[in-house]
N, C-alpha and C positions, 0 to 999 in steps of 0.2 A: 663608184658612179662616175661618169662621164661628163662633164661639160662640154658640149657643143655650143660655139657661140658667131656669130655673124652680126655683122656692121647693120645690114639690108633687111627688109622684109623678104623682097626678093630670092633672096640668097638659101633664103631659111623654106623657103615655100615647100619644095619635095619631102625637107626633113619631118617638116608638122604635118604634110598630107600623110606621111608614112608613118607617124611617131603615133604609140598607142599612150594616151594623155590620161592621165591620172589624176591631175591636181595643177589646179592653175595659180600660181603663188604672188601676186604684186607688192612690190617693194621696191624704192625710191624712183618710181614712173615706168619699174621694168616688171615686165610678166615672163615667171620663168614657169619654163611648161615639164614639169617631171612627168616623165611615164619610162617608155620600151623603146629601145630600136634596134633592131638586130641582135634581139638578142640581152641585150646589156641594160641595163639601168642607167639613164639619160636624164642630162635638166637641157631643153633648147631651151637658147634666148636671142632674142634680139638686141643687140647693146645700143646701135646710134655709130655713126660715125665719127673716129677722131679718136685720139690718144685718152683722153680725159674718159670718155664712154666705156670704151673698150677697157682699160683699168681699173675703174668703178665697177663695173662690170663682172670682173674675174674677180675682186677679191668678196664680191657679193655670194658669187659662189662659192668662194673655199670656205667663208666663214658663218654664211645661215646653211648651208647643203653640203657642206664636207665632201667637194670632189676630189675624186684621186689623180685626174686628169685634166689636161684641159685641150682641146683640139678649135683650130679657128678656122674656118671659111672663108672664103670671099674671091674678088676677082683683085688683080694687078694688074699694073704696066707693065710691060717687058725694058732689061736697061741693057740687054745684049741683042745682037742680029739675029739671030739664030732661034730664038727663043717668039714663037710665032701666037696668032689668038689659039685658043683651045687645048696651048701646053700646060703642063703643070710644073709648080715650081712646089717644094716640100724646103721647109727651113731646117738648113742645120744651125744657123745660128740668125740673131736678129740686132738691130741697131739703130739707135732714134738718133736719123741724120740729123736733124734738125735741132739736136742741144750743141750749144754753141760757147764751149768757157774757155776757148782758147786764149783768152786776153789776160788769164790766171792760168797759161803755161799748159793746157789741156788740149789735147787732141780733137778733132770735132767728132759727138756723137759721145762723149767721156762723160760719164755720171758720176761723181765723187760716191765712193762706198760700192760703187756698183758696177761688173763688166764693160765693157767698152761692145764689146762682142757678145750674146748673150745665148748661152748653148738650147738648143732645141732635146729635149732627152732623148738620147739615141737610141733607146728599143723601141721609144715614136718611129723614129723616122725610120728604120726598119721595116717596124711597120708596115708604115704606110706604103713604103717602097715593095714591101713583098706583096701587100693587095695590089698595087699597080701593076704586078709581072703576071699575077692570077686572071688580070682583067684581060692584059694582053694577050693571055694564051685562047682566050674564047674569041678577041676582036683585035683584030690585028689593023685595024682602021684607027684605033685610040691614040693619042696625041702624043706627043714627049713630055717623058717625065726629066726634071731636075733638080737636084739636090744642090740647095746652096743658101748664101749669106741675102737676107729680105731685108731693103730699107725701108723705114717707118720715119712720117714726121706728118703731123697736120697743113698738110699742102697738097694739091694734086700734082702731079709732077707735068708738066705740060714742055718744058722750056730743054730744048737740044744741049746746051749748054752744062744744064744740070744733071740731065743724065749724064754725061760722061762722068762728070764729077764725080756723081752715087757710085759710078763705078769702078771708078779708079780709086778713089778715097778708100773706098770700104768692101770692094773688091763683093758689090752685091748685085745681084742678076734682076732682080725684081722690086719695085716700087709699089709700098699703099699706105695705110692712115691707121693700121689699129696694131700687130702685129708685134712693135716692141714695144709696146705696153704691157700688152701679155703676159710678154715674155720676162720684163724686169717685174710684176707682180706675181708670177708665177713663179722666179728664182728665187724673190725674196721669201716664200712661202713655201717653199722646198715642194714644189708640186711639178711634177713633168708635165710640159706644154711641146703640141707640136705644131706649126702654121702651115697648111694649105690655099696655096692661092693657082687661079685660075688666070691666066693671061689673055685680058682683054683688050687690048690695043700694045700701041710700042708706045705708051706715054710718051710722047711728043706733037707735033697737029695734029688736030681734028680728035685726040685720045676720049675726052671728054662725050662726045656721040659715040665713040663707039663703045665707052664703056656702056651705058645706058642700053645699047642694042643688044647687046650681049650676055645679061645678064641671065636669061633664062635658059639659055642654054650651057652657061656657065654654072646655074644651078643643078642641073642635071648629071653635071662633069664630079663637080665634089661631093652630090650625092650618091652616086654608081661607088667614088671611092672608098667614101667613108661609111656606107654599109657594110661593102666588102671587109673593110679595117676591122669594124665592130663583129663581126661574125666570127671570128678568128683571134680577139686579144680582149682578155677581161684589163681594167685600170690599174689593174693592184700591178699586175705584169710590165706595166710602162716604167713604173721604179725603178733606176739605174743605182746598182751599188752589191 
């Protein structure tokens, strides 16, 4: 079974218009919606925004609904020039800029016990990446795709300054608020996670409206993709080893 999970209502809206719903489940303030989608056996949820939600969140499902996967949604910043609104960014690895224990000799984003870097499973990202080239061949209008390292930390990234940082530091293309949570609940639970984000501004001025403006049509973006994904990969096949 599949976890699909998103920050937004918004985000999730195509999924549940599309999603054949079977049983609506609440549990600690979250409703997980089990049914079909493409195919595959799905729980959507809407977690909340922020590190704390989004990792509440995943381990709610590996541990009441035994997913085998876990895939996230939503929209980012862009922390490179090139990387424009409507592209996609796929993680191969994730990192919570904002843990901070350098003052005990530790790198920033260093979690004692835990990656620094935290891998995206790579028949995920495969995945994902070979639905992208299927979508391409039918619309050749479709956005750029790329693969790379996603910073996560309960902030919005607004400030010029800090992006360089996110990127030079951690050598990450894309900025949002739920993604290495995930990804360090998903590690520590031996479950394959892969993060999908949609670039919705260049996080820096004005990022903040244009995120909000953009969100439905950003919904649109990672549900074209992550139908295609589902149509084509059962969870048990994400297992790397």
């Amino acid at each position: 079974m599949f976890g699909l999970i998103s920050a937004l209502e918004e985000e999730l809206l195509l999924f549940k218009e599309n999603h054949r719903v079977d049983q609506v489940v609440r549990h600690a303030g979250l409703d997980f919606h089990l049914g079909e989608l493409g195919g595959q056996k799905v729980i959507l949820l809407r977690c909340g925004v922020g590190k704390v939600n989004a990792a509440m969140a995943t381990q709610l499902m590996i541990d009441r609904f035994g997913v085998e996967a876990v895939v996230f949604t939503g929209l980012a910043g862009s922390l490179v020039p090139h990387l424009k609104r409507g592209d996609l960014v796929v993680s191969n690895f994730v990192v919570q800029h904002d843990i901070d224990l350098t003052a005990f000799g530790r790198r920033h984003g260093e979690i004692p016990d835990v990656t620094r870097l935290i891998e995206a499973a790579p028949k995920l990202v495969k995945a994902v990446t070979d639905a992208y080239d299927r979508i391409c061949e039918v619309d050749t209008a479709a956005g750029q795709m790329l693969v790379g390292t996603i910073a996560t930390g309960d902030s919005f990234i607004s400030d010029p300054q800090r992006i360089r940082w996110l990127q030079r530091e951690f050598g990450a293309v894309a900025a949002e608020m739920e993604g290495g949570a995930v990804g360090q609940v998903c590690q520590m639970n031996r479950v394959p996670f892969v993060i999908i984000r949609v670039i919705s501004d260049g996080a820096g001025d004005g990022a903040a409206a244009e995120f909000i403006c953009f969100l439905e049509e950003a919904s649109k973006i990672t549900f074209r993709l992550t139908s295609e994904l589902l149509t084509e990969m059962s969870p048990s096949a994400a297992t790397d080893g």
